[in-house]
C-alpha positions as CSV (number, residue, x, y, z in Angstrom):
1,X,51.8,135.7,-17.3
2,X,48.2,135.1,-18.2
3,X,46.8,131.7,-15.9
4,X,43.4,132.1,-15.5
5,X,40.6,130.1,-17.5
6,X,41.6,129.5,-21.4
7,X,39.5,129.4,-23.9
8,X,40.7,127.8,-27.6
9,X,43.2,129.4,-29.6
10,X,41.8,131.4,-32.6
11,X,44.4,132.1,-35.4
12,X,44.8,134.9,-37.8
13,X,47.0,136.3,-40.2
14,X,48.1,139.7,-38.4
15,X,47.5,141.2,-35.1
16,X,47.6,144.7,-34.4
17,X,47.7,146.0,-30.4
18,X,46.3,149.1,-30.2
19,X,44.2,151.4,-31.4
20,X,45.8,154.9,-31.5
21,X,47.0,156.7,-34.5
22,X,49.1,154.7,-35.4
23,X,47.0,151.0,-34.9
24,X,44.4,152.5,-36.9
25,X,46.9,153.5,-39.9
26,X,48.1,150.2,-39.8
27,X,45.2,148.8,-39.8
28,X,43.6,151.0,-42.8
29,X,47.2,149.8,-44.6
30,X,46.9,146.0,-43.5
31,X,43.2,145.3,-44.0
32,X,43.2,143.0,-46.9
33,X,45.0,140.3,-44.5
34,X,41.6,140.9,-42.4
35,X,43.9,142.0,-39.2
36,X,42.9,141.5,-35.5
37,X,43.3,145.1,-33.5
38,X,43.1,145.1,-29.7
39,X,42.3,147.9,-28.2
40,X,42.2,147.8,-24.3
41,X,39.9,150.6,-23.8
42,X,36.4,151.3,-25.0
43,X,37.9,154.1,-28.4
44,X,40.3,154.3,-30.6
45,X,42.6,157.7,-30.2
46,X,45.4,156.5,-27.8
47,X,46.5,159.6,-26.3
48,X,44.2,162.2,-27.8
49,X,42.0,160.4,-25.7
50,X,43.2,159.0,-22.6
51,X,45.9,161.6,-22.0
52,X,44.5,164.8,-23.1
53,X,43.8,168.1,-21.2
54,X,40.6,170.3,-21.8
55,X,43.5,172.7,-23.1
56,X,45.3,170.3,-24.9
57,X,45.8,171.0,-29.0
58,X,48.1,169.6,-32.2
59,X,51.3,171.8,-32.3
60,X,50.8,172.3,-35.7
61,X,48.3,173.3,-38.0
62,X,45.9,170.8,-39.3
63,X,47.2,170.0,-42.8
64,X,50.7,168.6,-41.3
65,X,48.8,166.1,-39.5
66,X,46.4,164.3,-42.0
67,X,46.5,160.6,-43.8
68,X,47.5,161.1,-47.3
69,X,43.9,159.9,-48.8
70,X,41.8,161.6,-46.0
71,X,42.5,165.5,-46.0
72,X,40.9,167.9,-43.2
73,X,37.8,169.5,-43.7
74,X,38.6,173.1,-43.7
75,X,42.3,172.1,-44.1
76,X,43.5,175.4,-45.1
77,X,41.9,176.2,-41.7
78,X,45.5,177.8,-40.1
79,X,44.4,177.4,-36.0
80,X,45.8,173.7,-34.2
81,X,42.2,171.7,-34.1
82,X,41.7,170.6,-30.5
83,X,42.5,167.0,-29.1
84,X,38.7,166.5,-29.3
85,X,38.8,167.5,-32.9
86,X,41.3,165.3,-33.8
87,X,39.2,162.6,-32.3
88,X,36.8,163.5,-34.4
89,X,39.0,163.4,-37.7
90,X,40.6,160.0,-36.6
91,X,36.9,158.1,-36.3
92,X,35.7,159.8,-39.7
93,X,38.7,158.2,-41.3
94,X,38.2,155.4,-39.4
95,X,34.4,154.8,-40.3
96,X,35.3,156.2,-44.0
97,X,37.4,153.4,-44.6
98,X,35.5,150.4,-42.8
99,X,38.6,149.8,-40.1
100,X,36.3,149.4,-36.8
101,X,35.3,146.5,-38.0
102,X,38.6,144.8,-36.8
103,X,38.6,146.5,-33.5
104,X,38.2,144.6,-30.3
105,X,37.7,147.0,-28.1
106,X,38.3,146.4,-24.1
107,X,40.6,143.8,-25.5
108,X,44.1,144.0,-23.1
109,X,46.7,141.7,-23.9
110,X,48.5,140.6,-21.2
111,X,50.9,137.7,-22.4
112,X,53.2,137.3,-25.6
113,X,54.5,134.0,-26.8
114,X,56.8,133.7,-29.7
115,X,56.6,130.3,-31.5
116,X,58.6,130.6,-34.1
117,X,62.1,130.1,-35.4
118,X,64.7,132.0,-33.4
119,X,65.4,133.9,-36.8
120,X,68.8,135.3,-37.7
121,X,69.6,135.8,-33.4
122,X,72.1,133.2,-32.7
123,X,73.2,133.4,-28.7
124,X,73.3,137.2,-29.4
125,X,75.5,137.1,-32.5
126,X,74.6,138.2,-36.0
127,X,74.1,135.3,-38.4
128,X,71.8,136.2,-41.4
129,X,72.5,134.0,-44.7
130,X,69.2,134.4,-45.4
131,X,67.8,136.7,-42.9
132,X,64.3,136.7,-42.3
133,X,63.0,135.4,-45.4
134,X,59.3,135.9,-46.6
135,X,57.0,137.5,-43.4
136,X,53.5,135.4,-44.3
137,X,54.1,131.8,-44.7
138,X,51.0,130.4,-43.2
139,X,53.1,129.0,-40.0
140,X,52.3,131.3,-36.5
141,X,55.1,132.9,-34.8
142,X,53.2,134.9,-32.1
143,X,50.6,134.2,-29.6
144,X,48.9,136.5,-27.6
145,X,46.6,136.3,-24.3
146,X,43.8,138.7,-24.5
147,X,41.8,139.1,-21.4
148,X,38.3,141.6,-21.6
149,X,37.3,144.0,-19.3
150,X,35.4,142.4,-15.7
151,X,36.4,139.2,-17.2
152,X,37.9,136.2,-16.2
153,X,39.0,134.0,-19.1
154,X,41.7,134.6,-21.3
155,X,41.5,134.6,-25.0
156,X,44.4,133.0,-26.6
157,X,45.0,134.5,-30.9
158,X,47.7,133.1,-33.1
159,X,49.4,135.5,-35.7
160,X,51.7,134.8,-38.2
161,X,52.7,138.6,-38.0
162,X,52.2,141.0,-34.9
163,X,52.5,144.8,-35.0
164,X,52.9,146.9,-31.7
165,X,51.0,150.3,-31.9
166,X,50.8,151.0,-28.3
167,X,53.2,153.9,-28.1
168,X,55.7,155.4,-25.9
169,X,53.1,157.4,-24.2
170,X,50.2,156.9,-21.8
171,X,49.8,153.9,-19.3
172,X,52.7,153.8,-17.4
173,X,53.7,157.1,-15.9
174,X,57.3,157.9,-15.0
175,X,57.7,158.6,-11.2
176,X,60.4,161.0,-9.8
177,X,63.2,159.2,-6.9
178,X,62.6,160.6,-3.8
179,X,65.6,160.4,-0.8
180,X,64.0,158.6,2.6
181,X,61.0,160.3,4.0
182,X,60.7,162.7,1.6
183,X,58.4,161.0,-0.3
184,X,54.8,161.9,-1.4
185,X,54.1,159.9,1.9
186,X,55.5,162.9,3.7
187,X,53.1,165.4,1.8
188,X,50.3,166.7,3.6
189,X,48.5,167.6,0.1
190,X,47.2,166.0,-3.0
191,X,49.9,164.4,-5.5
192,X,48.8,162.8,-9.1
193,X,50.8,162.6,-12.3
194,X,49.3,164.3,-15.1
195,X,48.0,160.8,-16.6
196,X,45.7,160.6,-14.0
197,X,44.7,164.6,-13.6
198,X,43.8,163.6,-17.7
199,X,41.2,161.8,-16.7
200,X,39.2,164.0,-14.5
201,X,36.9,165.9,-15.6
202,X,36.0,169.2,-16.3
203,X,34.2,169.9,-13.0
204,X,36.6,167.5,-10.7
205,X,39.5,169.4,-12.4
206,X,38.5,173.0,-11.8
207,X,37.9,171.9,-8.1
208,X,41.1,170.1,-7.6
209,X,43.1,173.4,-8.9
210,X,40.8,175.9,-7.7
211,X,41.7,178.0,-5.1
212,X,44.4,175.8,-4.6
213,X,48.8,176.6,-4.2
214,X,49.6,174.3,-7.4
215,X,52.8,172.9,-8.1
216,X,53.8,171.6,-11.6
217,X,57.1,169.2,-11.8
218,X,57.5,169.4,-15.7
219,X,58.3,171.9,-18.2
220,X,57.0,170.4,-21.5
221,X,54.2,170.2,-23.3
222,X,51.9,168.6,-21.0
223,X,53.3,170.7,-18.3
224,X,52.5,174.0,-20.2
225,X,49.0,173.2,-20.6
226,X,48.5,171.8,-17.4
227,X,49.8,175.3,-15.6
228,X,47.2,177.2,-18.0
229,X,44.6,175.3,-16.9
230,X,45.6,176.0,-13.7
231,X,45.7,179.9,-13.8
232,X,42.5,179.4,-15.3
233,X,40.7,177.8,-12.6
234,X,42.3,180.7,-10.3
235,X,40.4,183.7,-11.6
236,X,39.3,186.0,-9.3
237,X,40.3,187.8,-5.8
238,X,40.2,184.1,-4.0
239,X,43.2,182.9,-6.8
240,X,46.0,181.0,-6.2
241,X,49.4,180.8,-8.1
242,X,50.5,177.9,-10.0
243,X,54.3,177.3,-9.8
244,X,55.9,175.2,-12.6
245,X,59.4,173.7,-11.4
246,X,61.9,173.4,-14.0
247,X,65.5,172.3,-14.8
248,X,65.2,173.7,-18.6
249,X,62.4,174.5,-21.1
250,X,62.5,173.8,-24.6
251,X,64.3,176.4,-26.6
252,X,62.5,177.6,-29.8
253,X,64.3,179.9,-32.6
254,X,66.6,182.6,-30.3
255,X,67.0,185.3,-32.1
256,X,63.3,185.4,-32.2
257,X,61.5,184.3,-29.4
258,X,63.7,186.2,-27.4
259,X,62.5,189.7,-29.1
260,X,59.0,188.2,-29.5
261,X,58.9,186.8,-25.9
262,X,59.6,187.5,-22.1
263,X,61.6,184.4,-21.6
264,X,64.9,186.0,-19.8
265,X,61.9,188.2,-17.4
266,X,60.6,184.8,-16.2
267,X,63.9,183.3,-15.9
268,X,63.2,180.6,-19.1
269,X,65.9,181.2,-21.3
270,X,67.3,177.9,-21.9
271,X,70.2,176.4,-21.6
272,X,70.6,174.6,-24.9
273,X,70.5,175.6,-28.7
274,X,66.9,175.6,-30.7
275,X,68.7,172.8,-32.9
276,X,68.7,170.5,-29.8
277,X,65.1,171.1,-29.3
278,X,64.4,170.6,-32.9
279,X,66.5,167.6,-33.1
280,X,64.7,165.4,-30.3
281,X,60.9,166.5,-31.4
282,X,60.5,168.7,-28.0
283,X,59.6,172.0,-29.5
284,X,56.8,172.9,-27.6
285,X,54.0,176.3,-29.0
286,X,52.7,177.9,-26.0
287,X,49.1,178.3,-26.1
288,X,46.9,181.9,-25.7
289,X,47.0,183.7,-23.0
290,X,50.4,181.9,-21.3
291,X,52.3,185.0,-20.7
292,X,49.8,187.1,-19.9
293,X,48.3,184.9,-16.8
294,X,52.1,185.0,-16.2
295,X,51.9,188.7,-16.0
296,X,49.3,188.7,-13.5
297,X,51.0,186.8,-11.2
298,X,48.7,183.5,-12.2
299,X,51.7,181.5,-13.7
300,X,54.8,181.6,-11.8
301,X,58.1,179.7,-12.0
302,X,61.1,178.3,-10.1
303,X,64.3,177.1,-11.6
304,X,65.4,174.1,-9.3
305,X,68.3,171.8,-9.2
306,X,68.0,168.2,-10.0
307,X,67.1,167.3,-6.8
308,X,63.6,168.2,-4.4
309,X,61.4,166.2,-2.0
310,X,58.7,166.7,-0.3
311,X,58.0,168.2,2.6
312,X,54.3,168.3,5.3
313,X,54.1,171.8,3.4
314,X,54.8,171.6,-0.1
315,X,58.5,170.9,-1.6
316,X,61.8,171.5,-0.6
317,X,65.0,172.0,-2.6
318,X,68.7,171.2,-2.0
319,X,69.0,175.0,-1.1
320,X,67.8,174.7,2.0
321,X,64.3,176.4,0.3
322,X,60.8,175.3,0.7
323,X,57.8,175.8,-1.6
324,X,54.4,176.0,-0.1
325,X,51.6,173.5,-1.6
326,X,48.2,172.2,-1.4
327,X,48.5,170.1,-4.6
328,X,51.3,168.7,-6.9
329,X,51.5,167.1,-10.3
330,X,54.0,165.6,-11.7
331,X,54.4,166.0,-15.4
332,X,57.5,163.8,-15.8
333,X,56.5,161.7,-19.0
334,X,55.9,157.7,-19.3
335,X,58.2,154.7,-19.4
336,X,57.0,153.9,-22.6
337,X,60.0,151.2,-23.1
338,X,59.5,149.7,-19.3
339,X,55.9,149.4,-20.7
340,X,56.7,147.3,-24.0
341,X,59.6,145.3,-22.4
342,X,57.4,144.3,-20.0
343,X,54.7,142.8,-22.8
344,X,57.5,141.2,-24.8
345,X,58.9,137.6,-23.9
346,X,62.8,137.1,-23.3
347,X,65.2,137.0,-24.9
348,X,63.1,139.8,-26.9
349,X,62.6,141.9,-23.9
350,X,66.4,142.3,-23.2
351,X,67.3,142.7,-27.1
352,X,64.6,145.6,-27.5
353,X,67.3,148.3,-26.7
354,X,71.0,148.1,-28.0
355,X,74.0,149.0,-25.2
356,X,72.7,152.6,-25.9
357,X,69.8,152.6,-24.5
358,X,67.9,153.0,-28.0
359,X,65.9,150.9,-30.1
360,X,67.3,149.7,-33.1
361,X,64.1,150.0,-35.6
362,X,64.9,149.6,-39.1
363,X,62.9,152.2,-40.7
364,X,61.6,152.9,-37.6
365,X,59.8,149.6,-37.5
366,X,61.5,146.7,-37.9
367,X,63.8,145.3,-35.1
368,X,66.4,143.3,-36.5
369,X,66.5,140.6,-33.8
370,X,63.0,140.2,-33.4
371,X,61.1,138.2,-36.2
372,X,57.8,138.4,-38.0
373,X,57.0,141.6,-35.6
374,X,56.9,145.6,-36.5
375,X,56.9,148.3,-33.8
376,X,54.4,151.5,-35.1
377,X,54.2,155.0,-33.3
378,X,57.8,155.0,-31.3
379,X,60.1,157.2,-33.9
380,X,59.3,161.0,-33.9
381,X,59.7,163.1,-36.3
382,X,57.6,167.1,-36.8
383,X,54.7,165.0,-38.0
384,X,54.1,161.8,-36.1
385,X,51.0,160.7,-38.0
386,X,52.8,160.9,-41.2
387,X,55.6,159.0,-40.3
388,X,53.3,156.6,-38.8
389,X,51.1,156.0,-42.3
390,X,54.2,156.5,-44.7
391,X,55.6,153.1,-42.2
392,X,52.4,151.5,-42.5
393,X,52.4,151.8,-46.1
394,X,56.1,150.4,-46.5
395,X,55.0,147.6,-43.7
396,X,52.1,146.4,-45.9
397,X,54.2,146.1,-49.2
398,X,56.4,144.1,-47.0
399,X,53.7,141.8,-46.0
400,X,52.8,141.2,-49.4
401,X,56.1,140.6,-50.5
402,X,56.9,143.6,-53.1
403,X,60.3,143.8,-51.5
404,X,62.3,141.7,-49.0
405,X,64.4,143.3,-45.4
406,X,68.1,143.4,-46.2
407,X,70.1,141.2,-43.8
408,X,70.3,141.1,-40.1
409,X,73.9,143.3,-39.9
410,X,72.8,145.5,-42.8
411,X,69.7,146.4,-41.0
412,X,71.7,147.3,-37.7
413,X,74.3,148.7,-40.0
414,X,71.8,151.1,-40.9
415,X,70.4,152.1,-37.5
416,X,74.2,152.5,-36.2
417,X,74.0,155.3,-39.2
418,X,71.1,156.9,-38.0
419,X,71.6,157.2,-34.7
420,X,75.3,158.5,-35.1
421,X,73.8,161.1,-36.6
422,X,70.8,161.9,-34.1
423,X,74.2,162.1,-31.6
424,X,75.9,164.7,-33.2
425,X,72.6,167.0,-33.4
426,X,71.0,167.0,-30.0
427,X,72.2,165.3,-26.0
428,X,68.5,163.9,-26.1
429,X,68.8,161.2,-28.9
430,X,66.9,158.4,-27.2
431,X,64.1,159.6,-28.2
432,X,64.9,158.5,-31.4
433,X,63.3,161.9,-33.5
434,X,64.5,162.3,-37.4
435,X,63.1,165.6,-37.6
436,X,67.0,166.5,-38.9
437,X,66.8,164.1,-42.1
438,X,63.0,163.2,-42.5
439,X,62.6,163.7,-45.9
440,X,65.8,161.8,-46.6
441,X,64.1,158.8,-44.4
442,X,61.1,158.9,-46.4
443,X,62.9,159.1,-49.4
444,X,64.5,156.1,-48.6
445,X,61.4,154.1,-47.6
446,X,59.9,155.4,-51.1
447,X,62.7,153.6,-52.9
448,X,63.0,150.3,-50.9
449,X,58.6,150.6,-51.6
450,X,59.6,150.9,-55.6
451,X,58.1,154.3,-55.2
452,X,59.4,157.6,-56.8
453,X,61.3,159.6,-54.4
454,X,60.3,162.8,-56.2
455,X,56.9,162.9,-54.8
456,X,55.9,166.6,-56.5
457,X,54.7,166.4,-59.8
458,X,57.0,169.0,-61.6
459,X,61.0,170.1,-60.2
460,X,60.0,173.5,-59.8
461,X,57.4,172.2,-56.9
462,X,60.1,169.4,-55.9
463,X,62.5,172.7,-55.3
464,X,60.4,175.4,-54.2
465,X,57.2,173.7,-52.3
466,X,57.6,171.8,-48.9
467,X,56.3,168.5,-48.5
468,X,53.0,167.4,-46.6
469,X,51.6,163.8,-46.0
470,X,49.8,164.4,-49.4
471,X,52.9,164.0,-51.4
472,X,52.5,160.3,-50.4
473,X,49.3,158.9,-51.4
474,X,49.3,155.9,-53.7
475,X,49.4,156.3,-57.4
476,X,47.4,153.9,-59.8
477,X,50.9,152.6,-61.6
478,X,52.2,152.2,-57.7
479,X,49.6,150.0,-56.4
């Protein structure tokens, strides 16, 4: 809770906390309410920011991740642009349409208040005759403590609408459980989770790695990048191996990538169906040059049970084997929803995630138990910066009233639907990816918008073309 010294409460129309992808699409799509965006670092970019690698790049190529009114320069360009490129795209759009202006950066907020009517959550049970009614009324229903970098005294902001952008990555890393002294106390080497090897830099990451036994926990994205880096830093006579520990590794289409690549020779052949993968957004494209530091002895892997600890040496396994170290990073992912639980107030907090573990987001963004708030950036999908805008988009025609929420059980109705279905296509559902019905979810957020769902402009195309985030900008007769 924020106590230090207060200063008076300023009050606004929206808030907006963060300034990531999706922050800045919201606030691009919000700006005629003149919205307040904290942003508790020093840039926008979230985690093509904070929680790249030198290595790391977009998984796909650069005209499935633009905003509908801002394409790529060189767009037809077919390599994945860089994280620093994307940087570079996301503050050209940024500048281009005037949305710095409502950043406050090295803003953190570090209370929530809600002030307004308990809503359509009575003691837990649904009761919705009018559900949420009209979003802007000119009464608050949010305040928020904002507290500056090096600074004492706590800014207090009253919104009548707040919108959560700070994603389910970054921040707060998740930590492996460790049995009784055989903890990272027991470790004679270095250990860091991959947030923090992020931010090192080029020189104070080659030296960390260099020369060094290196062992990854983590086989997914971030872990793949992390273990090139690491075979890169290793050239040369003096090399060490890097070793990345894995219980599976995302499988991608069978029948090819197991022709195309040597995934039974290094013992990766997974465990689970490509629809799985494809089903919880964890498809993962190895970068250049992966197998072949493999081949030279530069990548190596071990396939471990759940359970290892560490030991003065390195790591041990339930085997009875041990694994010789001088450093270990733990990719293991973020508690993105420890993080936001921890930011809202109860009874919120408790309500975020149904018996399931899962947050029930209507359209990905509304929570039906929590009023006059949207959540922005924490449903997947193949394109995570289009769903982001397309839900921006819908969120501001909300705000300005071109359509009204469907009641309270109608809304959890819906998400019941949803997630039934992300159940029967992939064991990893919690992560709440539509990658399996996208284009039916967009269609749907086009009609509740009073949008055509046929977003091509003749059948043939609606048939035979496949959709990008360009399909979605505004038309004149839509505004």
């Amino acid at each position: 809770m924020a106590n230090n010294k207060q200063s008076s409460l300023l009050v606004s129309k929206v808030g907006i906390i963060g300034a990531g992808v999706s922050g800045i699409a919201a606030a691009k799509q919000l700006r005629r309410h003149n919205p307040v965006v904290f942003e508790a670092s020093e840039s926008i970019g979230g985690v093509w920011k904070h929680c790249s690698y030198r290595s790391t790049r977009l998984q796909t190529p650069r005209c499935d991740y633009e905003f509908s009114d801002y394409p790529w320069p060189e767009r037809d360009n077919s390599s994945f642009p860089s994280h620093v490129e994307i940087l570079d795209y996301l503050h050209a759009y940024a500048k281009h349409f005037d949305v710095l202006k409502y950043v406050k950066f090295n803003s953190k907020v570090v209370d929530i208040r809600f002030t307004g009517d308990q809503g359509p959550m009575v003691s837990g049970e649904i009761d919705d005759p009018e559900g949420f009614g009209l979003p802007l009324t000119g009464r608050t229903s949010w305040e928020v403590a904002v507290q500056g970098n090096n600074c004492d005294t706590v800014q207090w902001y009253a919104f009548e609408y707040l919108v959560v952008c700070i994603g389910k990555y970054g921040d707060l890393p998740r930590m492996p459980s460790f049995p009784s002294h055989g903890g990272p106390d027991s470790f004679n080497g270095t250990v860091l989770h991959s947030l923090h090897y992020s931010k090192l830099d080029k020189e104070a990451s080659s030296d960390l790695l260099k020369g060094k036994k290196v062992v990854i926990v983590g086989y997914k994205k971030s872990a793949i990048d992390l273990a090139l880096e690491c075979a890169e830093a290793n050239q040369g006579p003096d090399g060490q191996p890097c070793t990345m520990l894995r219980k599976a590794v995302s499988k991608f289409i069978e029948s090819y990538l197991e022709w195309k690549l040597p995934l039974k020779k290094y013992g990766l052949k997974p465990d689970h169906p490509f629809e799985e993968d494809y089903a919880s957004c964890q498809m993962a494209i190895l970068p250049e040059k992966f197998f072949s530091e493999a081949d030279q002895g530069r990548i190596m892997f071990k396939r471990t049970s759940s359970r290892w600890w560490f030991w003065s040496g390195g790591v041990e396994f339930e085997d009875k084997t041990k694994l010789e170290a001088d450093v270990v990073v733990l990719a293991t992912g973020f508690e993105g929803k420890k993080k936001l639980k921890s930011l809202l107030p109860e009874p919120f907090s408790s309500l975020l995630e149904d018996s399931s573990g899962v947050m029930p987001l209507y359209r990905g963004t509304i929570h039906p138990l929590i009023p006059n708030m949207a959540f922005v950036g924490y449903l997947e999908s193949v394109s995570n910066l289009h769903s982001a805008e397309l839900r921006c988009k819908w969120l501001s025609r909300l705000l300005d009233n071109k359509f009204k929420l469907p009641r309270v059980n109608k809304m959890l109705e819906q998400t019941r639907e949803e997630m039934e279905v992300m159940k029967k296509t992939t064991r990893f559902y919690k992560r709440h990816c539509i990658s399996t019905f996208s284009i039916n979810h967009s269609d749907e957020i086009c009609e509740e918008m009073g949008w055509r769902s046929w977003r091509k402009k003749s059948w043939i195309s609606e048939i035979l073309s496949p959709y990008n985030n360009q399909d979605y900008v505004e038309e004149n007769k839509e505004d």
